[in-house]
Residue frames as a rotation matrix with the C-alpha (Angstrom) as fourth column:
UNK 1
0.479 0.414 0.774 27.79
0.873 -0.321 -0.368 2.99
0.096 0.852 -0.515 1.15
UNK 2
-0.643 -0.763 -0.066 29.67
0.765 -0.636 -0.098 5.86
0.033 -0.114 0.993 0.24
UNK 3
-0.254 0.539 -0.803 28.44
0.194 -0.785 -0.588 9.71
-0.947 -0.306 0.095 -0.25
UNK 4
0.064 0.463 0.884 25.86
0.972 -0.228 0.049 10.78
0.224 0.857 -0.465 -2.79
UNK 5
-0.722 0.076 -0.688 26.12
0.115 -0.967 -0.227 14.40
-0.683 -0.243 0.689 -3.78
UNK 6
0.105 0.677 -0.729 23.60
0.248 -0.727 -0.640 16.47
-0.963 -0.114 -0.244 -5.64
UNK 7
0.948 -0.310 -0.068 25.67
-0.290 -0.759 -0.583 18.32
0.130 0.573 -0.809 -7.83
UNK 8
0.533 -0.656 -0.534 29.01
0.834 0.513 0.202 18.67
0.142 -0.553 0.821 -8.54
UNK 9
0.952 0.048 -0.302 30.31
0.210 -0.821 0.531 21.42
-0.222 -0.569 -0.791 -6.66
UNK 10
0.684 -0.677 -0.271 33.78
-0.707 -0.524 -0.474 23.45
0.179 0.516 -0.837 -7.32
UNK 11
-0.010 -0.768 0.640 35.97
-0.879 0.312 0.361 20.58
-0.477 -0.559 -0.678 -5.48
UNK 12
0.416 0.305 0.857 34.20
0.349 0.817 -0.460 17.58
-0.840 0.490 0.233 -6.77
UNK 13
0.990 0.078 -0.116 34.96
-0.073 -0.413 -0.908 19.45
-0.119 0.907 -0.403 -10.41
UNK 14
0.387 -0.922 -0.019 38.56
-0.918 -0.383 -0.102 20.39
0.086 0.057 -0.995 -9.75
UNK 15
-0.083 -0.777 0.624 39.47
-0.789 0.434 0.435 16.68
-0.608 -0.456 -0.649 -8.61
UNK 16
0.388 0.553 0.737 37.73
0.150 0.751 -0.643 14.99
-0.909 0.360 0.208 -11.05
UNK 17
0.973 -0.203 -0.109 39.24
-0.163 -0.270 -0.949 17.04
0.164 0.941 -0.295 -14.31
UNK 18
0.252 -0.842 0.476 42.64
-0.946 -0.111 0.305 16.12
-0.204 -0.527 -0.825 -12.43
UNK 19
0.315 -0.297 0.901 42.37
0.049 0.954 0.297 12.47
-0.948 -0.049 0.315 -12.89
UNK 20
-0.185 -0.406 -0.895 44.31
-0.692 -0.593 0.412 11.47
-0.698 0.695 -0.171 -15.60
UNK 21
-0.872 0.384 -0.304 42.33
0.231 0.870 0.435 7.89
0.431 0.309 -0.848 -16.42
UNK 22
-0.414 0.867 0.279 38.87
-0.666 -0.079 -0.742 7.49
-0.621 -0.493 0.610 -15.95
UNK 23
-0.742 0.477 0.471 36.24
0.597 0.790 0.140 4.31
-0.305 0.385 -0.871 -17.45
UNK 24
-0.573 0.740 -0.353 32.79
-0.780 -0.359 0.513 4.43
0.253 0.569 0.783 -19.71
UNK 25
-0.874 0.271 0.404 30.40
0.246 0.962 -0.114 1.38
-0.420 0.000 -0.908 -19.12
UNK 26
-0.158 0.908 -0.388 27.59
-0.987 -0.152 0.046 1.30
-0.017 0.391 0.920 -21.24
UNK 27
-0.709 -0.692 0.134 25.51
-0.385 0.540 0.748 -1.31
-0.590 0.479 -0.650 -22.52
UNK 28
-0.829 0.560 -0.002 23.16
-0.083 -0.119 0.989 -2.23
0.554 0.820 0.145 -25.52
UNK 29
0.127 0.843 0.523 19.44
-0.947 -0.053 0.317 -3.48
0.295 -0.536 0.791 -23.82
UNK 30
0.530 -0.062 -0.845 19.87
-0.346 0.895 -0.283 -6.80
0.774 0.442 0.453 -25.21
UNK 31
0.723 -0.045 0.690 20.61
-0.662 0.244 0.709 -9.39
-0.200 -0.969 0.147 -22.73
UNK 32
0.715 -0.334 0.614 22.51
0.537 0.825 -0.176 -11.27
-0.448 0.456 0.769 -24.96
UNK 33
0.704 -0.520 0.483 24.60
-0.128 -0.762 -0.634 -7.85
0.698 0.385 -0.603 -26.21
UNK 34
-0.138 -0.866 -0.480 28.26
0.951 0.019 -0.308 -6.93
0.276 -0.500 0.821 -24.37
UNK 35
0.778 -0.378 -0.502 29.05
0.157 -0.657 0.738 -4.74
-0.609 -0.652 -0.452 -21.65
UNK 36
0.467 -0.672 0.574 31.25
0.506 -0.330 -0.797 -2.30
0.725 0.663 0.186 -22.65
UNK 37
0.729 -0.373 -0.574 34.02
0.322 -0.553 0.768 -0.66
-0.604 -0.745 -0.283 -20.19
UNK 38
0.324 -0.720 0.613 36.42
0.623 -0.325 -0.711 1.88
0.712 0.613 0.343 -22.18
UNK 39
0.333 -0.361 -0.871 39.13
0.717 -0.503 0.482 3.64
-0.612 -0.786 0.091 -20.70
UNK 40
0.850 0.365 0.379 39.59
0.437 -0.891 -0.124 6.96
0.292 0.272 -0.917 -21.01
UNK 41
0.018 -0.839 -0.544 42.77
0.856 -0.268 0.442 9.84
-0.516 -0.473 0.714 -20.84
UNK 42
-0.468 0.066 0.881 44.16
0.366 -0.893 0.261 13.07
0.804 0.445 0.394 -22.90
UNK 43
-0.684 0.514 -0.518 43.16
-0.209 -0.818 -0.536 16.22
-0.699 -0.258 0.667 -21.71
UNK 44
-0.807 0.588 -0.061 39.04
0.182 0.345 0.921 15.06
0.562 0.732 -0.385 -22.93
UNK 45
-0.429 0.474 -0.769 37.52
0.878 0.418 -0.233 15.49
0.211 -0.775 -0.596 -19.85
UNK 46
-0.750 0.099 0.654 34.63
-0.169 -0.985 -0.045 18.54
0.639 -0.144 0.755 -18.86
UNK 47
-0.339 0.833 -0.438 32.41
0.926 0.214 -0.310 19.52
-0.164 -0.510 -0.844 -16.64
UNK 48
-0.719 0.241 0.651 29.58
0.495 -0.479 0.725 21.54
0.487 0.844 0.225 -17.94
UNK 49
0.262 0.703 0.661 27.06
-0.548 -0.455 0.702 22.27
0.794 -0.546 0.266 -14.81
UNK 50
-0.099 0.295 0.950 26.23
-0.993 0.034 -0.114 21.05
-0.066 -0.955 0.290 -12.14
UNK 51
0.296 0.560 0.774 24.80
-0.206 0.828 -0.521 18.13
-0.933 -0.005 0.361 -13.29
UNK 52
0.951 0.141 -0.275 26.04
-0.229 -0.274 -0.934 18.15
-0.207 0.951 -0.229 -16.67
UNK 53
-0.318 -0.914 -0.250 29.79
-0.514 -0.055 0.856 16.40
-0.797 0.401 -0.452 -18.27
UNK 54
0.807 0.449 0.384 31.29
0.132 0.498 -0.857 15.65
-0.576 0.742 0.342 -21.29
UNK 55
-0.062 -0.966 0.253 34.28
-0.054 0.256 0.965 14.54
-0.997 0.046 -0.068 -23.50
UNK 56
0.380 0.192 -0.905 35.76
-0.918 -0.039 -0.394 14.51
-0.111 0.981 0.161 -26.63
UNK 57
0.617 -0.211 0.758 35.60
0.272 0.961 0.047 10.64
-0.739 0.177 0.650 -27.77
UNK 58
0.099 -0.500 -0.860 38.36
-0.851 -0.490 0.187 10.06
-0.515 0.714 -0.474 -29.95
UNK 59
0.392 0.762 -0.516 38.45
-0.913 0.391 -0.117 7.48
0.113 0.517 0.848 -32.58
UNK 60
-0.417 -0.595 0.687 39.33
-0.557 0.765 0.324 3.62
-0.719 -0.248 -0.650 -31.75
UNK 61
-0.822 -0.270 -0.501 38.58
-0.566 0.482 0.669 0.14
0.061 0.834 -0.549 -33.04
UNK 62
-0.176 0.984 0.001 35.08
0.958 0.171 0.229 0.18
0.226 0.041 -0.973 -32.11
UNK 63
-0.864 -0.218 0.453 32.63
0.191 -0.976 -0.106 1.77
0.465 -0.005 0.885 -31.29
UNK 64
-0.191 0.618 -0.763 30.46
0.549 0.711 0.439 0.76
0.814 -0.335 -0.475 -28.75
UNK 65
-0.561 0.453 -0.693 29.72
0.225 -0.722 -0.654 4.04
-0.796 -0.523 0.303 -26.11
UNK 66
-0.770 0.445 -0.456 28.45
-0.620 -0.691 0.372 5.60
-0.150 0.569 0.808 -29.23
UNK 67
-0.362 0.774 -0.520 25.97
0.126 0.593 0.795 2.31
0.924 0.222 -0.312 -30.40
UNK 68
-0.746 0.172 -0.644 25.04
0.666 0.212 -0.715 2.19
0.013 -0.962 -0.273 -26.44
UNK 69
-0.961 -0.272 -0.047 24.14
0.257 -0.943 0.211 5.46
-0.102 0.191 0.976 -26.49
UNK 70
-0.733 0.650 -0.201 22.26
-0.417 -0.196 0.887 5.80
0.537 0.734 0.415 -29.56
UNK 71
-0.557 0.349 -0.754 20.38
0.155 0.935 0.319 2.75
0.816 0.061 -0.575 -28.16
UNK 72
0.110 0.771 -0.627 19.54
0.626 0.436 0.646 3.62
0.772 -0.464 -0.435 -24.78
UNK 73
0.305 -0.824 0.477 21.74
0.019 -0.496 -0.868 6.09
0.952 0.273 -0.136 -23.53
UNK 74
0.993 -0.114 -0.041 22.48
0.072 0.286 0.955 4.41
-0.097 -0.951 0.293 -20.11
UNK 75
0.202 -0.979 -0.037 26.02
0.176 0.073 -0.982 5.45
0.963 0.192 0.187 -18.90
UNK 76
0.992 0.001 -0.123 28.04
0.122 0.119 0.985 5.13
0.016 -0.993 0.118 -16.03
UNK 77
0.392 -0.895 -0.212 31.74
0.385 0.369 -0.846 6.78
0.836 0.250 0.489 -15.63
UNK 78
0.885 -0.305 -0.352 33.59
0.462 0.483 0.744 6.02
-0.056 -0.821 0.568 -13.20
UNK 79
0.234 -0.909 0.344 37.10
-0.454 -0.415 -0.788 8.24
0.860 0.028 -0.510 -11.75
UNK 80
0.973 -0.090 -0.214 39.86
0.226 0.578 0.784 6.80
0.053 -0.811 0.582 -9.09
UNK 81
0.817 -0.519 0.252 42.54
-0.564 -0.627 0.537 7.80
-0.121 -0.581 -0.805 -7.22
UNK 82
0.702 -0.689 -0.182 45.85
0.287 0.507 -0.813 6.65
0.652 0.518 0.553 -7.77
UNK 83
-0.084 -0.688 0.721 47.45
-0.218 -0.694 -0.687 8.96
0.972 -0.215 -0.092 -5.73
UNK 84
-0.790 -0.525 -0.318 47.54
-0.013 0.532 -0.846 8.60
0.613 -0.664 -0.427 -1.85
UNK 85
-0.497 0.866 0.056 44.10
-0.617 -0.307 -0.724 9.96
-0.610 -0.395 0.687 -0.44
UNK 86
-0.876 0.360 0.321 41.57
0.461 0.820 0.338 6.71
-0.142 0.444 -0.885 -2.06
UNK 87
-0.338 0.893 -0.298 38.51
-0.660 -0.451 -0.601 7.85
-0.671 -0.006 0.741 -3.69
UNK 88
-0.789 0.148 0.596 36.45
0.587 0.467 0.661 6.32
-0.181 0.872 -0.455 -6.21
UNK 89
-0.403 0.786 -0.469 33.70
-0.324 -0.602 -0.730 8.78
-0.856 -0.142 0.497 -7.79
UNK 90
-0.728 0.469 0.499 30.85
0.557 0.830 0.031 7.69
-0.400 0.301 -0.866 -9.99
UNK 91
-0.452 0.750 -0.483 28.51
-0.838 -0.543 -0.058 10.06
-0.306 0.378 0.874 -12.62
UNK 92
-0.594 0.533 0.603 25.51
0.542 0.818 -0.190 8.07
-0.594 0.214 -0.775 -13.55
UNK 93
-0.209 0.867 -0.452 23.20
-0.181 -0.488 -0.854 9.06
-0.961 -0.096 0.259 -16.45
UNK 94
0.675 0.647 0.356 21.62
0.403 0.081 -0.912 9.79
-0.618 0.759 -0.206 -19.60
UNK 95
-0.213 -0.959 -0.187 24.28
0.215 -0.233 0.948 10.03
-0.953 0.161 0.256 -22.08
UNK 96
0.689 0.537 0.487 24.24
0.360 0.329 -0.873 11.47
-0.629 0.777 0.033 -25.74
UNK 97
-0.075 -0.926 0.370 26.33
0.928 0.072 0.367 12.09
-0.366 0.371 0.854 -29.24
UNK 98
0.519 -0.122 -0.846 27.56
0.039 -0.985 0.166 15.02
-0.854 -0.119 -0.507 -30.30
UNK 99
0.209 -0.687 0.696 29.13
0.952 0.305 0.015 14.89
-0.222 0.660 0.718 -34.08
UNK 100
-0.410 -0.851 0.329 30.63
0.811 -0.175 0.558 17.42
-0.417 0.496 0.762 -36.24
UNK 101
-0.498 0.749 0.437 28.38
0.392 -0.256 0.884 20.29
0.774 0.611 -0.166 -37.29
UNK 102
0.120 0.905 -0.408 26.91
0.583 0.268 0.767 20.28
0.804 -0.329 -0.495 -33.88
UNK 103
0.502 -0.083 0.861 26.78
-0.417 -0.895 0.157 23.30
0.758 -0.438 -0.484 -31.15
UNK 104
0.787 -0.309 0.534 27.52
-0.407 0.391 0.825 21.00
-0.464 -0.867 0.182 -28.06
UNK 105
0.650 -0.610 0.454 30.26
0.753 0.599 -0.273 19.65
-0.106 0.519 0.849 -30.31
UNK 106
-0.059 -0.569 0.820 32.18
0.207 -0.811 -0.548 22.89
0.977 0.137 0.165 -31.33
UNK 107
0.497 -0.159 0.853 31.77
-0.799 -0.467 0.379 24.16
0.338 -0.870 -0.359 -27.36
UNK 108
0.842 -0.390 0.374 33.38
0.030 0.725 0.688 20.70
-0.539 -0.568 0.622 -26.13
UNK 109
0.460 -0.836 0.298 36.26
0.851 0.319 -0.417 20.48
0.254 0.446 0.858 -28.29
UNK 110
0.392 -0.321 0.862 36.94
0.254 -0.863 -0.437 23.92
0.884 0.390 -0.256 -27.94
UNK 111
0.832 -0.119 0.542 37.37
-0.555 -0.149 0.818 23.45
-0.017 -0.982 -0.190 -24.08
UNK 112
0.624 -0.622 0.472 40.32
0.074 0.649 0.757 21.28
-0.778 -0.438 0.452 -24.90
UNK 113
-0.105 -0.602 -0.792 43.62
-0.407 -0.700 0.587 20.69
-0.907 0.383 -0.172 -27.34
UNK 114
0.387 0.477 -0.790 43.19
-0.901 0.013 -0.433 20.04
-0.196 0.879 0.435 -30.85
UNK 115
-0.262 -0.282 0.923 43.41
-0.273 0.939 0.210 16.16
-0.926 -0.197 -0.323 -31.50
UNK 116
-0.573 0.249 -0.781 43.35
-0.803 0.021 0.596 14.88
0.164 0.968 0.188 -35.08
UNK 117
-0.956 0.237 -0.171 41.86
0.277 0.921 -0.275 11.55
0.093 -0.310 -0.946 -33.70
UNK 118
-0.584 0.812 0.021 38.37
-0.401 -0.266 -0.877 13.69
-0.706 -0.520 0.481 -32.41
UNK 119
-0.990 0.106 0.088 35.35
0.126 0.439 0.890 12.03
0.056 0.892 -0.448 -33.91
UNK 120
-0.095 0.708 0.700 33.00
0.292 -0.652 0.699 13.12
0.952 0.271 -0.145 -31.59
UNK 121
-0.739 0.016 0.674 31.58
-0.637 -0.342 -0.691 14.62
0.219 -0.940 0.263 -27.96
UNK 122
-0.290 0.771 -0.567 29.69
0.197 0.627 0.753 12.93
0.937 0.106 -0.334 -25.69
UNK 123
-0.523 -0.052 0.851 27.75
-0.340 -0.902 -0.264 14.46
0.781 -0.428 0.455 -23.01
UNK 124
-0.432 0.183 -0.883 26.23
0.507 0.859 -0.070 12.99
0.746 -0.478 -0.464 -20.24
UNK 125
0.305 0.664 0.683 22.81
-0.411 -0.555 0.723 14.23
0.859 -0.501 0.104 -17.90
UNK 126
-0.875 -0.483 -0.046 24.35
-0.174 0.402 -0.899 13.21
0.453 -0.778 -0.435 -14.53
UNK 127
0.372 0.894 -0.250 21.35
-0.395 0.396 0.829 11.82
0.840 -0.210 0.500 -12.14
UNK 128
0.998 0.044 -0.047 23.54
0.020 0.497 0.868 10.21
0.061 -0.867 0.495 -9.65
UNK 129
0.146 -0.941 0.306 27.06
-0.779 -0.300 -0.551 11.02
0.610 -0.158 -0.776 -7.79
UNK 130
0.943 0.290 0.163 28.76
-0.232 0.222 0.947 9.11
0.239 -0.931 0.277 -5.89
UNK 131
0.240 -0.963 -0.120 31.85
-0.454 -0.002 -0.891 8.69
0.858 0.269 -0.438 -3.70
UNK 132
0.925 0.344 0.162 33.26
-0.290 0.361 0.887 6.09
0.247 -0.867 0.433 -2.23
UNK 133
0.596 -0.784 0.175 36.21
-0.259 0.019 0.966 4.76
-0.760 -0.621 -0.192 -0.37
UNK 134
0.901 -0.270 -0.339 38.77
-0.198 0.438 -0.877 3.06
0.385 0.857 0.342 -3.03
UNK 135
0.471 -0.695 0.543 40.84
-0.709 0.068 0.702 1.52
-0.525 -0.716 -0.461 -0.40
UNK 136
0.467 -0.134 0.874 41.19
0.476 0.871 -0.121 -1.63
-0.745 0.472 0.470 -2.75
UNK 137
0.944 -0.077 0.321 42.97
0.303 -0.190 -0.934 0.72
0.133 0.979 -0.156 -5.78
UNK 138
0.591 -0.805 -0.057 46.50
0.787 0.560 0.259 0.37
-0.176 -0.198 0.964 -5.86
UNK 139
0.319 -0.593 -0.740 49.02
-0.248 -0.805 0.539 3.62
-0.915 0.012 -0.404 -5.26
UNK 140
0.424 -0.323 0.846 50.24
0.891 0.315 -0.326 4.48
-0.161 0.892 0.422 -8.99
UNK 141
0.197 0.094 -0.976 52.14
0.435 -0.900 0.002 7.05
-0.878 -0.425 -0.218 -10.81
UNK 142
0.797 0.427 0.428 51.43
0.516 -0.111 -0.850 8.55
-0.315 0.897 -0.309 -13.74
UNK 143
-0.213 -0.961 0.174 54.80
0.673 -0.016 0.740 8.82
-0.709 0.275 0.650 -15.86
UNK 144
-0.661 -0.002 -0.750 53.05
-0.564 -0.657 0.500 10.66
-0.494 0.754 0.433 -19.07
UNK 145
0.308 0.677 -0.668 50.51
-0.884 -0.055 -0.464 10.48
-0.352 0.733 0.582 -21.94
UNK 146
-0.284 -0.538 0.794 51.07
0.456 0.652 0.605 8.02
-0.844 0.534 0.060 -24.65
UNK 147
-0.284 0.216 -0.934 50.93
-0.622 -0.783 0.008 9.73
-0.730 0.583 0.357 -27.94
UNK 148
-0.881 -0.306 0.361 50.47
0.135 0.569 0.811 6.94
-0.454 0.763 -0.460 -30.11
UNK 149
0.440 0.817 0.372 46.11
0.854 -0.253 -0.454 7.81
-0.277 0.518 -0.810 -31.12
UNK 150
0.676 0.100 -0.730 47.35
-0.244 -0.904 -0.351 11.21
-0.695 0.415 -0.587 -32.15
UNK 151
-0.455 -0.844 -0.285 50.48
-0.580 0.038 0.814 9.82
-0.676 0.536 -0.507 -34.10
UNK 152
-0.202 0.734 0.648 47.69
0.585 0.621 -0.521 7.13
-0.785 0.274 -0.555 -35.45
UNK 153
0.345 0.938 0.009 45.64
0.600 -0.213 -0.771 9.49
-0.722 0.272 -0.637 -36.52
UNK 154
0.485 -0.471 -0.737 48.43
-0.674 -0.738 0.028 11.89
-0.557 0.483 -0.676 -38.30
UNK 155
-0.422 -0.814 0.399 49.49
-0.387 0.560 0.733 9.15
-0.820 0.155 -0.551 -39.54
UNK 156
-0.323 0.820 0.471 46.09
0.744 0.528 -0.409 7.88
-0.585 0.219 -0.781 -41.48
UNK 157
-0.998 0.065 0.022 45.86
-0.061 -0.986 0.158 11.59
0.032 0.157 0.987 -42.09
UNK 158
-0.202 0.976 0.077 41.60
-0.547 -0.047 -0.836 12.83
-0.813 -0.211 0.543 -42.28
UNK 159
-0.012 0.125 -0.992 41.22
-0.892 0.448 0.067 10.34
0.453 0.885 0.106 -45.64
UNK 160
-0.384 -0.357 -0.851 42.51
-0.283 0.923 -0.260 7.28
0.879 0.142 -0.456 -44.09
UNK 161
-0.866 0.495 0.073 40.59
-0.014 0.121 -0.993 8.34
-0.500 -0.860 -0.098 -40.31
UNK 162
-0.005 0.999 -0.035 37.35
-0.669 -0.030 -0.742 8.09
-0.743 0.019 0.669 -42.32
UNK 163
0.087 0.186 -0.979 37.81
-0.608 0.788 0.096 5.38
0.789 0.587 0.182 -44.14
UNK 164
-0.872 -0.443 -0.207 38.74
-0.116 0.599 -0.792 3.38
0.475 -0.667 -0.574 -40.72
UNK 165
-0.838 0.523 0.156 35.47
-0.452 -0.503 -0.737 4.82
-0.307 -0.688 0.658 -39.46
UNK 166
0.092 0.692 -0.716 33.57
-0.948 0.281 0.149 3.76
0.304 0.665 0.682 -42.26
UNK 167
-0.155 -0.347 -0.925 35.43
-0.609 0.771 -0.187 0.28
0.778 0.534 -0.330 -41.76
UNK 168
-0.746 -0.332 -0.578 35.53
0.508 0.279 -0.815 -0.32
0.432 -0.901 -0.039 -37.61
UNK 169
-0.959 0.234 -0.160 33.07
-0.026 -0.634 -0.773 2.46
-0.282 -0.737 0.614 -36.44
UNK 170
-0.723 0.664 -0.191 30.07
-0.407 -0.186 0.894 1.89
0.558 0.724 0.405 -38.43
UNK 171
0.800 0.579 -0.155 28.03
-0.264 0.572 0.777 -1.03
0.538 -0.581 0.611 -36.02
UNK 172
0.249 -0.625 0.740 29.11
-0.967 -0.113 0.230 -1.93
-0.060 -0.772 -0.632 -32.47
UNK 173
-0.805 -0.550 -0.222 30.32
-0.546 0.833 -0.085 -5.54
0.231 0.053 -0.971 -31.84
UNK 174
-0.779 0.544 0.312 26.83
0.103 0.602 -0.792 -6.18
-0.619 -0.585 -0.525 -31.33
UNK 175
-0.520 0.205 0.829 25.61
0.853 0.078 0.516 -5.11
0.041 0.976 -0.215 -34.51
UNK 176
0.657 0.701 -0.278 23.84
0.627 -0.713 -0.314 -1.77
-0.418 0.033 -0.908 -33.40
UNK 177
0.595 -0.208 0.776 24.41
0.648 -0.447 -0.617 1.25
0.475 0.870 -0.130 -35.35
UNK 178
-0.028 -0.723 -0.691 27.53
0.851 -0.379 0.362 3.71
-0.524 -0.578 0.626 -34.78
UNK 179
-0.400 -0.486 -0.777 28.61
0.274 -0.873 0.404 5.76
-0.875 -0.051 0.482 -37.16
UNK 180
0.888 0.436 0.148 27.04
0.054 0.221 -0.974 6.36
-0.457 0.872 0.173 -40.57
UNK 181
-0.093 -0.859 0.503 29.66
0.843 0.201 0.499 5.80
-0.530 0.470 0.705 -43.17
């Protein structure tokens, strides 16, 4: 078993907002519902306290963290090393949304750069740290971004990102609610 911390302290912070991938896993209650693992990138990533992160979700072709969520808000995300020193760290908790309109919304985005893709924040009561070895995760190296959700999304322009929403983002692949149209 690896170490459990408390909190996350100034180091734990700094190496974590460093990674440039990181995972979501939610999933609905339903035993019969899908696990969801989404990966994750962009400069999206905060920590807010101690105990306390949160990102700006940008829009895809579901929308399953948000239905999770709503539902139950069990979350579990997950950073790893790529680089030579192996780590694997782990925020468990109580996750919730954050739309448009909303205070914790406007203070997350604002902590990051302006993405036409943003649909919403999601924040996330940490309860459990941990860090363990990731000897098993394979040395990589991170060439660059991919721009293609922002080129998406400028592409769709804010008309054609909320009709997509309305169309893909509305119920998860398990039929729970997402977005309202």
């Amino acid at each position: 078993m690896g170490k459990l911390f408390d909190s996350i302290d100034d180091s734990l912070k700094t190496w974590v907002e460093a990674q440039p991938l990181w995972f979501v896993s939610t999933a609905p209650l339903s035993t019969d519902g899908h696990v969801n693992m989404s990966p994750r990138g962009h400069d999206s990533f905060s920590v807010l306290g101690p105990n306390s992160v949160g990102w700006v979700d940008y829009t895809g072709s579901g929308v399953e963290t948000i239905a999770h969520l709503r539902e139950n808000g069990r979350v579990c995300v997950m950073f790893l090393s790529f680089e030579e020193r192996p780590r694997i760290v782990r925020f468990h908790g109580t996750g919730s949304v954050h739309l448009p309109g909303d205070a914790t919304f406007d203070d997350v985005v604002a902590r990051h750069p302006e993405h036409p893709s943003t649909r919403a924040v999601i924040t996330v009561d940490v309860t459990r740290i941990s860090d363990s070895c990731g000897w098993g995760v394979p040395l990589m190296q991170m060439t660059g971004e991919r721009d293609l959700l922002r080129l998406q999304a400028e592409k769709k322009g804010p008309a054609g990102l909320a009709d997509y929403r309305a169309e893909k983002n509305t119920l998860s692949i398990d039929g729970l609610p997402g977005l309202a149209s």
